[in-house]
C-alpha positions as CSV (number, residue, x, y, z in Angstrom):
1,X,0.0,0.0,0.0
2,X,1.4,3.6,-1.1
3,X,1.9,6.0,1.7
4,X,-1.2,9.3,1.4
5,X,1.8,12.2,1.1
6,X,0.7,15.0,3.4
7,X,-0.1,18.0,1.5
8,X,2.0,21.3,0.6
9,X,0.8,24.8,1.7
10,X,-1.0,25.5,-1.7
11,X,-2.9,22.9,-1.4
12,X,-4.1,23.3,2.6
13,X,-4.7,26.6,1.5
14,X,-7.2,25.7,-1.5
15,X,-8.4,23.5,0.8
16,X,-9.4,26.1,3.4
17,X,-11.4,27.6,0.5
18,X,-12.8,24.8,-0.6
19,X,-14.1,24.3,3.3
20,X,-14.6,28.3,3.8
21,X,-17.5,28.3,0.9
22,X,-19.2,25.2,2.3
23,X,-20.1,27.4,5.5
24,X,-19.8,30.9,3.8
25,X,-21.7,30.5,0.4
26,X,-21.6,34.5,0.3
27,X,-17.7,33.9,0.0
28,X,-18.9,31.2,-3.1
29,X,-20.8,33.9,-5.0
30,X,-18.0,36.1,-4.9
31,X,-16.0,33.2,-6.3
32,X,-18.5,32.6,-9.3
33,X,-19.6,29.1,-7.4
34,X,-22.9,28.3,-8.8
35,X,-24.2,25.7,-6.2
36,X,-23.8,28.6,-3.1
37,X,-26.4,31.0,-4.9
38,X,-28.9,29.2,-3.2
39,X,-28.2,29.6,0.7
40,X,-26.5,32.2,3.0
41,X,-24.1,31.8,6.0
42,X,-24.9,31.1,9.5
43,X,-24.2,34.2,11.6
44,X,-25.2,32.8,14.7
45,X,-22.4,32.8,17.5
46,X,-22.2,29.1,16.7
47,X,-21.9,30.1,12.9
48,X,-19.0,32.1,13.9
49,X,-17.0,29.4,16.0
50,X,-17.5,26.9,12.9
51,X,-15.4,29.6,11.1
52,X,-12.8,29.9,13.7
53,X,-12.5,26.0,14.2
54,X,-11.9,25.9,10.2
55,X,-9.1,28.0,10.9
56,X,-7.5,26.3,13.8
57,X,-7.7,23.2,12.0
58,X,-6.2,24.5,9.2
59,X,-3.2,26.6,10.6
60,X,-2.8,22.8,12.3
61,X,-2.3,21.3,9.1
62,X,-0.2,24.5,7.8
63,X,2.3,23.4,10.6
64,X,2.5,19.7,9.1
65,X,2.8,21.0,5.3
66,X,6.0,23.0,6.0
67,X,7.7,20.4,7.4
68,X,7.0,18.4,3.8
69,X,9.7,18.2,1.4
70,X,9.1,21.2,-0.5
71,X,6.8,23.2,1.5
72,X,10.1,25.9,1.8
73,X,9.9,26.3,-2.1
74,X,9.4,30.3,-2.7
75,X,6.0,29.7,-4.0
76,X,5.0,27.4,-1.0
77,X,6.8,29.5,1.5
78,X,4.7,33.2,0.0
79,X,1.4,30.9,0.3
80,X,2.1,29.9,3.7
81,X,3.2,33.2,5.4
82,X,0.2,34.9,4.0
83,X,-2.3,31.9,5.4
84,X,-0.9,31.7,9.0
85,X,-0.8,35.6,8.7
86,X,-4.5,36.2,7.5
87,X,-5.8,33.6,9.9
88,X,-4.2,34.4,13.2
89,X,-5.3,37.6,12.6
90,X,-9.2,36.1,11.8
91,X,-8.7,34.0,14.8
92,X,-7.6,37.1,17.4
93,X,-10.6,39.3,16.0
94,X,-12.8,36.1,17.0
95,X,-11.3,35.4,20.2
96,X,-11.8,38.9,21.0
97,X,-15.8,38.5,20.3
98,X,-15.5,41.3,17.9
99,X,-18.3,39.6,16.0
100,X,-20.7,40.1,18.8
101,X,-20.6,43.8,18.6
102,X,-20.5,44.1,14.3
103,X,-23.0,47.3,13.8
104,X,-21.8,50.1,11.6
105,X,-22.6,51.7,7.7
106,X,-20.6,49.2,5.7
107,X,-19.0,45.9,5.9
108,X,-21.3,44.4,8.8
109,X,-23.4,40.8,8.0
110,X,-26.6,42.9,6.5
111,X,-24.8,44.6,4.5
112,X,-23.5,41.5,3.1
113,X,-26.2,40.1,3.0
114,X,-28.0,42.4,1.0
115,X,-25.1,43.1,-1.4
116,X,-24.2,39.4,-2.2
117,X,-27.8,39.8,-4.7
118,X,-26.0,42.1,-6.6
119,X,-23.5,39.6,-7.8
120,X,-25.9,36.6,-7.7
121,X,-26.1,35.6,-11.6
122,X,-29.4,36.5,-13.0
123,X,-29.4,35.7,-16.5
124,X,-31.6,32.1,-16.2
125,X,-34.8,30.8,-14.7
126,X,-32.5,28.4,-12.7
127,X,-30.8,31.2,-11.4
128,X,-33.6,33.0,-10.5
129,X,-34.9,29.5,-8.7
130,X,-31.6,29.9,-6.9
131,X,-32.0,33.4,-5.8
132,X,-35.8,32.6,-4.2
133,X,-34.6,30.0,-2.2
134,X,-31.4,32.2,-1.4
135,X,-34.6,34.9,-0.6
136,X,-36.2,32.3,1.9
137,X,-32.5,32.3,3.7
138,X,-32.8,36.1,4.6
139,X,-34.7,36.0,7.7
140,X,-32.9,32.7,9.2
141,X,-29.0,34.6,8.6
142,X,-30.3,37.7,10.1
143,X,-31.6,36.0,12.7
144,X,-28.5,34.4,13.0
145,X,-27.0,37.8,12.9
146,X,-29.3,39.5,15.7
147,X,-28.9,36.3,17.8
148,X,-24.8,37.3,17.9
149,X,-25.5,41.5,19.0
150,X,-27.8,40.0,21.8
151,X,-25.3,38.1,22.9
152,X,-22.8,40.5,22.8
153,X,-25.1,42.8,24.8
154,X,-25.5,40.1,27.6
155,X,-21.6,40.4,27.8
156,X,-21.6,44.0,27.7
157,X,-19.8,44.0,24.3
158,X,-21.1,47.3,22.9
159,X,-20.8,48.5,19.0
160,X,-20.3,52.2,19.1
161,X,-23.8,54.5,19.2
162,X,-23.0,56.9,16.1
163,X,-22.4,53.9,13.4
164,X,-25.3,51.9,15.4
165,X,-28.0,55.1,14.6
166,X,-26.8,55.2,10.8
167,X,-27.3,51.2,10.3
168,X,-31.0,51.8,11.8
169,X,-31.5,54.3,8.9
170,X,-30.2,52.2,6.3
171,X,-32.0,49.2,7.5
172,X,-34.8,52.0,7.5
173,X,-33.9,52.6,3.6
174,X,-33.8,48.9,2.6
175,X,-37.2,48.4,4.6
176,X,-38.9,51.1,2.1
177,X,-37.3,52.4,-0.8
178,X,-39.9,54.9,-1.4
179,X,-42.2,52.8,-3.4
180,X,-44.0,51.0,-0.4
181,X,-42.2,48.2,-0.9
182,X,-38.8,46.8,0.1
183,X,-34.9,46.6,-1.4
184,X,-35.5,43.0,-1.9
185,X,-38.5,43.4,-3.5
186,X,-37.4,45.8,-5.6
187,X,-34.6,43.2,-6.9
188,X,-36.9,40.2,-7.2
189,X,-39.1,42.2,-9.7
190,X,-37.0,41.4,-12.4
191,X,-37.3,38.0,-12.2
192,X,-39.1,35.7,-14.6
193,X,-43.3,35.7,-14.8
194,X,-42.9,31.5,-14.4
195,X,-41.5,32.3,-10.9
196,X,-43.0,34.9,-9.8
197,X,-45.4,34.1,-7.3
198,X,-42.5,32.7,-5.6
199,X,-40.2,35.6,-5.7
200,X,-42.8,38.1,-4.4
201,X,-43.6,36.1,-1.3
202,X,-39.7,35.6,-0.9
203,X,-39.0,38.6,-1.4
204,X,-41.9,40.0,1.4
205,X,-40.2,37.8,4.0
206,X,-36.9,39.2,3.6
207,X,-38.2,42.5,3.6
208,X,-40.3,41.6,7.1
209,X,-37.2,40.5,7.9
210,X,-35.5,43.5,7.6
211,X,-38.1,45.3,9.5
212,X,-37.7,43.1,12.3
213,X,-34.4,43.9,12.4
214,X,-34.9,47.5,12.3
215,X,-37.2,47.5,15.0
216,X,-34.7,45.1,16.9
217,X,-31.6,47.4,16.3
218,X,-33.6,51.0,17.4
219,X,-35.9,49.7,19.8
220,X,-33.6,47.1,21.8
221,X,-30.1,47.4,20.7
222,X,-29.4,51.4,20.2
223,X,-30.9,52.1,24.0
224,X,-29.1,49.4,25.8
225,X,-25.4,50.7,24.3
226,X,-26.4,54.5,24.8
227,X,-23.0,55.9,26.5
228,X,-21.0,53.4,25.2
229,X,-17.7,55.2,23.7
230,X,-17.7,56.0,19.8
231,X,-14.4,54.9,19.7
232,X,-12.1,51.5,20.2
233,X,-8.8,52.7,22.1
234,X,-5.3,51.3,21.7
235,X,-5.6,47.4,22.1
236,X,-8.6,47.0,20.1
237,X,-7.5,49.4,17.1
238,X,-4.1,47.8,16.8
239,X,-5.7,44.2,16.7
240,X,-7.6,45.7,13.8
241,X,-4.8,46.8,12.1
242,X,-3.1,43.6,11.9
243,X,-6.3,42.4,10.5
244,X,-6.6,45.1,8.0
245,X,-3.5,46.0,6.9
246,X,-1.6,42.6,7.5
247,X,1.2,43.8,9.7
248,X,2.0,45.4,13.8
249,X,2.3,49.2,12.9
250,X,4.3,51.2,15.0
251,X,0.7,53.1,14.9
252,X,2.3,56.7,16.4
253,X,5.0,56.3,13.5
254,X,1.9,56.1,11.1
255,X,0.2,58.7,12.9
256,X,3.4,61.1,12.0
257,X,3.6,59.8,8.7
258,X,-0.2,61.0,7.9
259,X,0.6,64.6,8.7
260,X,3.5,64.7,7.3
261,X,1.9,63.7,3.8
262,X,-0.9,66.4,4.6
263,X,1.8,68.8,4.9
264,X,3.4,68.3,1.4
265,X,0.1,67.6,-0.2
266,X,-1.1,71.1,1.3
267,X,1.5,72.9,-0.3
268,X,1.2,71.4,-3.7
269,X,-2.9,71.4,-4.0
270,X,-2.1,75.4,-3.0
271,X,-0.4,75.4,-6.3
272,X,-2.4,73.7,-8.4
273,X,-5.4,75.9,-6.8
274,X,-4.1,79.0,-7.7
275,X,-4.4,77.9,-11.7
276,X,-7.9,77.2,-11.1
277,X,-8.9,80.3,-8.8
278,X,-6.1,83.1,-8.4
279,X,-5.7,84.3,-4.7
280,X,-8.0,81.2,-3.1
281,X,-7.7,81.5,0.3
282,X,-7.1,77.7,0.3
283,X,-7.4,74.7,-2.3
284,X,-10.5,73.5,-1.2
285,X,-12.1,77.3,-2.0
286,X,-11.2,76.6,-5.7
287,X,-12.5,72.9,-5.6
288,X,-15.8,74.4,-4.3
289,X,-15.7,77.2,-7.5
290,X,-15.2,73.8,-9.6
291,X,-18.1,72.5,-8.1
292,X,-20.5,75.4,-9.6
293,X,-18.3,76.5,-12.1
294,X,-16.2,73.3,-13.5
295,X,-17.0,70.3,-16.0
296,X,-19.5,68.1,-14.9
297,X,-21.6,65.3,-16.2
298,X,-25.5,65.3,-15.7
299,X,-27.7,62.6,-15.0
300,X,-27.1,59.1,-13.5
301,X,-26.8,57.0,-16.5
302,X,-24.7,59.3,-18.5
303,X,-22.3,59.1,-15.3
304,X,-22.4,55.6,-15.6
305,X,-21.1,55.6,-19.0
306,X,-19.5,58.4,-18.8
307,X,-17.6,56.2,-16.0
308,X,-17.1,53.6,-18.3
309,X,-15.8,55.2,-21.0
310,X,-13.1,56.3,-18.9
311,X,-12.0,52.5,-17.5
312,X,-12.3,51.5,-21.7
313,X,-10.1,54.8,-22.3
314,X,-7.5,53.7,-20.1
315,X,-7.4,50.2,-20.8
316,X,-6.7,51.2,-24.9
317,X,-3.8,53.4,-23.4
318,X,-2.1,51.4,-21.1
319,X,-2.1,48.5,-22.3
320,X,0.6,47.0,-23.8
321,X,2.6,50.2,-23.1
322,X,2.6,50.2,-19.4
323,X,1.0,46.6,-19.0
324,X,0.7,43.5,-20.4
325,X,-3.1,42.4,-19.8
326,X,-4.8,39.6,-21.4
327,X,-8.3,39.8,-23.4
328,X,-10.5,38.8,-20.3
329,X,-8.8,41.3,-17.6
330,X,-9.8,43.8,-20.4
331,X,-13.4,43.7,-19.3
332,X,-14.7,45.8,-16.5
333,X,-18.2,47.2,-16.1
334,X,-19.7,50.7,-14.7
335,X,-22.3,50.3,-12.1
336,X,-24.8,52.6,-9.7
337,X,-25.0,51.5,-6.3
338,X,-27.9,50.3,-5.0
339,X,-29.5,53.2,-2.6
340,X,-28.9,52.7,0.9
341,X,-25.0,52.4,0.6
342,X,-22.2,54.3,2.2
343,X,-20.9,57.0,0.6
344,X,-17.8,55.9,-0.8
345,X,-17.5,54.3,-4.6
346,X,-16.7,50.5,-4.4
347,X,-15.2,47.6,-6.8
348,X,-16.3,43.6,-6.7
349,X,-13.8,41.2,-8.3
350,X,-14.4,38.8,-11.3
351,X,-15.7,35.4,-10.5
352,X,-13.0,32.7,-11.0
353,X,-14.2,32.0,-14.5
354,X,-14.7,35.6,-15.4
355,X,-18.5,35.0,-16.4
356,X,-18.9,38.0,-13.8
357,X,-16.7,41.0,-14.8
358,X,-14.9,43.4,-11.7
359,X,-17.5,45.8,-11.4
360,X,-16.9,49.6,-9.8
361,X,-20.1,50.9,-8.2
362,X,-20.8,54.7,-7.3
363,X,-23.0,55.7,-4.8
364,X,-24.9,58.7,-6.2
365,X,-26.5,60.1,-2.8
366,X,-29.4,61.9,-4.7
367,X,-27.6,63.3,-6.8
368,X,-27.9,64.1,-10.5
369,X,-24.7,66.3,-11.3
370,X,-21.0,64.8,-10.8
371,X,-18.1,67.3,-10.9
372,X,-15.6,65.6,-13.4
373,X,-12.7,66.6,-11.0
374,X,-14.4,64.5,-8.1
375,X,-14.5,61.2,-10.3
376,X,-11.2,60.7,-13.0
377,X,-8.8,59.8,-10.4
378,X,-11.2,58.0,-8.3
379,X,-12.2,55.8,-10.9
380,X,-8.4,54.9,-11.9
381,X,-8.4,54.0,-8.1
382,X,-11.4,52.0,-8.0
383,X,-11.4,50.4,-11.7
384,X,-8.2,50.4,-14.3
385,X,-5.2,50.8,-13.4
386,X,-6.7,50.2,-9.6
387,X,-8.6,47.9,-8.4
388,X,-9.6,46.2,-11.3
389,X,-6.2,45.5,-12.7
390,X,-4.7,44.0,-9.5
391,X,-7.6,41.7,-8.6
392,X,-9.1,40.9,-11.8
393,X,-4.8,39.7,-12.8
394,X,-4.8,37.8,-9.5
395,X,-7.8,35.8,-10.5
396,X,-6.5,35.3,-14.3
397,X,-2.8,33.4,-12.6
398,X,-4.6,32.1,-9.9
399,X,-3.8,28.3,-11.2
400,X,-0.5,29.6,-11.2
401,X,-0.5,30.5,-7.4
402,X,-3.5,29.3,-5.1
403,X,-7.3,30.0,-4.8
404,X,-6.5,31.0,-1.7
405,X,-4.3,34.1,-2.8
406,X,-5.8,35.3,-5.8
407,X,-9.4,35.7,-3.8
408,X,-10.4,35.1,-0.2
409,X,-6.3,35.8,1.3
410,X,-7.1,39.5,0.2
411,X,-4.9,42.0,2.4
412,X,-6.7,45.4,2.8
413,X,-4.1,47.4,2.8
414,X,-2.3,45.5,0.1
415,X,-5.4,46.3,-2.3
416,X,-5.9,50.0,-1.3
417,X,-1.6,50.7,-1.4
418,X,-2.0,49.8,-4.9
419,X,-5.2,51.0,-6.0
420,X,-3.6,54.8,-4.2
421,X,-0.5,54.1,-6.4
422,X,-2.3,53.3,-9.2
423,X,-3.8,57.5,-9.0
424,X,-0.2,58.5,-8.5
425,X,1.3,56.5,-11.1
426,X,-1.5,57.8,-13.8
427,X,0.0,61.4,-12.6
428,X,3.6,60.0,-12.7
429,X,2.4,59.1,-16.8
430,X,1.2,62.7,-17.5
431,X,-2.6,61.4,-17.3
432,X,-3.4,64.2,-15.2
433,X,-2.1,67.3,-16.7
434,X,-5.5,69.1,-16.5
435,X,-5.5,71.1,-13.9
436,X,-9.1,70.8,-12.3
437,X,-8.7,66.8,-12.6
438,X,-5.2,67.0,-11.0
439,X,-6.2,69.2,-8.2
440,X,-8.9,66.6,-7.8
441,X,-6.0,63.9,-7.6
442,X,-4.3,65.8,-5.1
443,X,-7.8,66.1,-3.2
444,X,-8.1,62.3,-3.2
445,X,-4.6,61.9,-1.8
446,X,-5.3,64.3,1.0
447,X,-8.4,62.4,1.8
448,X,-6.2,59.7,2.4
449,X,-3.3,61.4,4.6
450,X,-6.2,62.8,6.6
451,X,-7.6,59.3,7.0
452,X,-4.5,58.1,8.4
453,X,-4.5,61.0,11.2
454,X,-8.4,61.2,12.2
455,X,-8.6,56.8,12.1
456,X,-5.7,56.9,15.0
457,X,-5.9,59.9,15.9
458,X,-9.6,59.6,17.4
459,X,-9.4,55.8,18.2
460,X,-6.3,56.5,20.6
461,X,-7.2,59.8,21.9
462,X,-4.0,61.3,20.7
463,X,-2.8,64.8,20.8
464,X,-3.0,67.0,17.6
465,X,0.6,68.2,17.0
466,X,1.6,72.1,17.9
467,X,2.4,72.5,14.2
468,X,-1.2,71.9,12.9
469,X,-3.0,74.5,11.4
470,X,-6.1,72.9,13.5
471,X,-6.6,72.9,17.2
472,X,-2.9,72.6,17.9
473,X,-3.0,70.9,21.5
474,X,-6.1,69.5,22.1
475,X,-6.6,65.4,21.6
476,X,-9.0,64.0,19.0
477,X,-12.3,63.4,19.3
478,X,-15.0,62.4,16.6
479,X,-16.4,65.3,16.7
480,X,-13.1,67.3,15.9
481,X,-12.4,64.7,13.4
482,X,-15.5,65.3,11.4
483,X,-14.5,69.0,11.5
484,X,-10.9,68.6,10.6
485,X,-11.9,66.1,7.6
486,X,-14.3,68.5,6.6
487,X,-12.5,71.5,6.2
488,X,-9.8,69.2,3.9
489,X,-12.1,67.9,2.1
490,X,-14.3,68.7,-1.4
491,X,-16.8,66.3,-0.5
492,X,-20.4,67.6,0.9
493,X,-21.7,66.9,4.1
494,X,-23.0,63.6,4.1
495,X,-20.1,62.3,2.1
496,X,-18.3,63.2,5.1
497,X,-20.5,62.2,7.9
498,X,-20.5,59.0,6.2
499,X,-16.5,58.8,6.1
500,X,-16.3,59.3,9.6
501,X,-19.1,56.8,10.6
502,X,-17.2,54.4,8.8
503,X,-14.0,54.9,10.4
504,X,-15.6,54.6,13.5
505,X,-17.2,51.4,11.9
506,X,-14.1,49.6,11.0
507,X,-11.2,50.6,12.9
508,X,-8.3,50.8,11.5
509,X,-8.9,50.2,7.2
510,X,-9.1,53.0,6.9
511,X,-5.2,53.8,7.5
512,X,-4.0,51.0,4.8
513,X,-4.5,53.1,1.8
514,X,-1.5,55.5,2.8
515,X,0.4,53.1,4.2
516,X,0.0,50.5,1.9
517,X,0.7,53.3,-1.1
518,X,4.1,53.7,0.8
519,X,5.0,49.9,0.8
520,X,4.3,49.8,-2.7
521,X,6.7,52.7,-3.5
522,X,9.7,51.8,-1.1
523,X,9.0,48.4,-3.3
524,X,9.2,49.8,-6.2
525,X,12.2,52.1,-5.1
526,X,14.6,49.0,-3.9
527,X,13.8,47.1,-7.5
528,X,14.9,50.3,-8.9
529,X,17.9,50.4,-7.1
530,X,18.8,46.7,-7.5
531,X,18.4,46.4,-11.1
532,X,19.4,50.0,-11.9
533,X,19.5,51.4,-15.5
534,X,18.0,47.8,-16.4
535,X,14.4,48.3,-14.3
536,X,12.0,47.8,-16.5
537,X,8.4,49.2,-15.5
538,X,6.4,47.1,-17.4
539,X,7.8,43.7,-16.6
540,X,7.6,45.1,-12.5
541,X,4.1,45.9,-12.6
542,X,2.9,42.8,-13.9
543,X,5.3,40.6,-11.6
544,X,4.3,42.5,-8.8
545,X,0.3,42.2,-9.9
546,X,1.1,38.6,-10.6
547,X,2.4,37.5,-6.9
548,X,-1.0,37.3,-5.3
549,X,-2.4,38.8,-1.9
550,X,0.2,40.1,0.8
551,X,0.6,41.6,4.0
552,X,2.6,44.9,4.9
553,X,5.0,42.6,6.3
554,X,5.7,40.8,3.3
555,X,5.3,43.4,0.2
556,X,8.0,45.6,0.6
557,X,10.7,42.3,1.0
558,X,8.4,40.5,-2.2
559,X,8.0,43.6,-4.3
560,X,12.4,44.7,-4.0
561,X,13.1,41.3,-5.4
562,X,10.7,41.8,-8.1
């Protein structure tokens, strides 16, 4: 009898995917995996456990396939670092009960949800047999979901007050979208006559569902945390971090580094403003003139293609010149955002077999007119070179590397690093010689720097430096963050209101697309360095968007070697 070989990294990690979508099908659909478009995850406390026991199980069997023969190769070894990284860190956020206390505007279970429909293929009456019984799932995973919060209110594990108020008015939003009927409702409409009957009745119970949740949330759940604190302090935010951002930041190093970019960015944008508006007392002064008086586009669907159009532009102009991308990574769509989002635009992947483009998605608000300089950089952030480029090429050499890096190993701060290089390198390659779309850049870069000090500022009460045009002195609160993001900031009110709720939602992402931007030029910087007059750009950008997810820890060493 031949002796079972026990497996190498790749494989245990392919095999943790394989076992992640069996109890997360929302983690299927993302994949493309047809057979999960039927059911949702079980976000009961017991739901939760099953997901941490998956991963001590599996960082057991990481131990045993590194000791194989072969399981120090460079390709094994990269896998393995970034598994044992991403799922100690899962594993301290569990152990830390975290997911009792998951309430904010973004990224919490009804959110997800509600947003895996969007990506649920549509296209047959199978699918849309799929997507009923998927309907009939709602109310048992939020149940799930509400079964967790209660918990974490016997055990006086609070989510903070401001984000829990916001997700009772989006919950408030998907209950009613104006039309006396529900966001689910609304979706299942454009279902098939033959199924119907069944999709309306579905749909209702989600919906009901929904409102009980609702009532749950404002009726139950906001009273009993009322004077809990807004914010997370040290030990909780810097667990975070290592979640998000995939490394132990020396966070008061980071918190320096933020203003020190909003000092340089300051005196550029004052630069750039004074070709817009002469004598602007500051930049954002002439971003507001360009919001009267600048180019704009009108109307949500010409945005929407006006969005697209840009992604195709850019893919005709940088590829082959400044990439190498094949026929399928090509292909990324425009979308609106389904009403009742956060503020910010976001991207989905491809599915595995790229029968789902990457998608960007932009929130309109209510609005009908969109600035121009508010939305060229954002959307080579969010869709080509961004986003798109980087996780749509990590799903096309996936075979090449593991399931497990090109999809669910995802690094925040890895992703966000590149997709805030990807707007500086478009500068860097003379994209951006207008001046109301570069001031715009330099508007979205600030954004960032000023994430960086309000996220840890606020979260660890720390003390605004004596050299700050703004309240030199006094320590950060959420309520002098929202001012101080405000005033350097072009967005409107709400845009911000919802920034800062989401900061206070999820702790410490915000921080990883300045941080991560950094790694990814130091990288870039040492492969310059070591090959010298011989670096070619090209060949470096697809290498590095061919290696796969990474943490903070690992780029910088990764992307010099490159």
């Amino acid at each position: 009898m031949s002796e079972t070989k026990s497996p190498l990294p790749r494989e245990v990690a392919d095999a943790y995917v394989d076992d992640l979508i069996a109890l997360d099908p929302v983690t299927g659909t993302y994949l493309g995996v047809a057979e999960s478009s039927s059911r949702l995850p079980d976000f009961s406390p017991a739901g939760q456990e099953a997901l941490a026991e998956l991963a001590r199980t599996t960082l057991a069997r990481l131990d045993e396939a590194e000791r194989r023969p072969g399981g120090d190769s460079d390709v094994e070894r990269r896998c393995a670092r970034l598994l044992r990284e991403r799922l100690t860190a899962e594993l301290a956020v569990h152990e830390a009960q975290e997911g009792l206390r998951s309430v904010g505007n973004m990224g919490t279970v009804a959110h997800s949800v509600r947003e895996v429909f969007t990506l649920t293929p549509t296209q047959t009456d199978e699918d849309w047999a799929r997507i009923a019984e998927r309907l009939r799932a709602v109310p048992g995973a939020l149940a799930g979901y509400r079964e967790s919060l209660a918990l974490g209110l016997e055990r006086e594990l609070y989510a903070a007050p401001r984000p829990t108020a916001t997700f009772v008015e989006q919950l408030g939003e998907w209950a009613d979208t104006g039309e006396g009927r529900g966001w689910f409702e609304d979706f299942a409409a454009d279902g098939p006559d033959a199924l119907r009957t069944e999709l309306d009745e579905a749909a209702r119970g989600a919906s009901a569902a929904v409102v009980e949740l609702r009532d749950w949330m404002r009726d139950v759940y906001a009273p009993a945390i009322e004077g809990a604190p807004d914010t997370v302090g040290r030990e909780r935010y810097a667990r975070w971090s290592r979640y998000y951002n995939g490394t132990d930041l020396d966070l008061d190093e980071a918190y320096a580094y933020g203003w020190a970019e909003y000092h340089r960015l300051l005196a550029e944008m004052k630069q750039e403003a004074e070709k817009i508006l002469p004598g602007a007392d500051t930049p954002w002064v002439a971003l507001a003139h360009l919001d009267e008086h600048g180019r704009h586009i009108e109307g949500v669907d010409e945005v929407r293609d006006w969005l697209q159009g840009l992604m195709d532009q850019a893919i005709e102009q940088l590829d082959g010149t400044h990439f190498e991308l094949a026929e399928r990574v090509r292909r990324v769509e425009s979308r609106i955002a389904p009403p009742g989002s956060a503020a910010a635009p976001y991207y989905t992947s491809p599915s595995e077999d790229f029968s789902r483009p990457g998608r960007t998605w932009l929130p309109t608000m209510g609005q009908t007119r969109f600035p121009v300089y508010d939305l060229v950089s954002t959307w080579y952030h969010e869709g080509v070179p961004g986003h798109h480029l980087q996780l749509a090429q990590w799903t096309h050499v996936a075979e090449s590397l593991s399931r497990y890096q090109a999809s669910v190993g995802m690094v925040s701060a890895n992703a966000e690093g590149w997709a805030l290089y990807a707007e500086r390198l478009m500068d860097e390659l003379g994209f951006l010689t207008d001046a109301e779309q570069r001031l715009g850049y330099l508007d979205a870069q600030m954004m960032r720097a000023a994430r960086v000090i309000v996220d840890i500022g606020m979260h660890l009460e720390l003390e605004i430096p004596a050299d700050s045009p703004f309240h030199p002195g006094e320590r950060w609160t959420p309520k002098l963050a929202q001012e101080f993001f405000g005033a350097h900031s072009s967005r409107p009110a709400d845009f911000v209101e919802s920034e800062l709720t989401r900061y206070l939602t999820i702790p410490g992402q915000a921080i990883g697309y300045k941080l991560g931007e950094r790694a990814w030029l130091l990288g870039r910087e040492k492969a310059r360095e070591r090959h010298g007059d011989a670096f070619d750009p090209k060949a470096w950008h697809m290498a590095a968007l061919s290696q796969g997810s990474l943490g903070l820890d690992d780029l910088v060493d990764e992307l010099s070697r490159l």
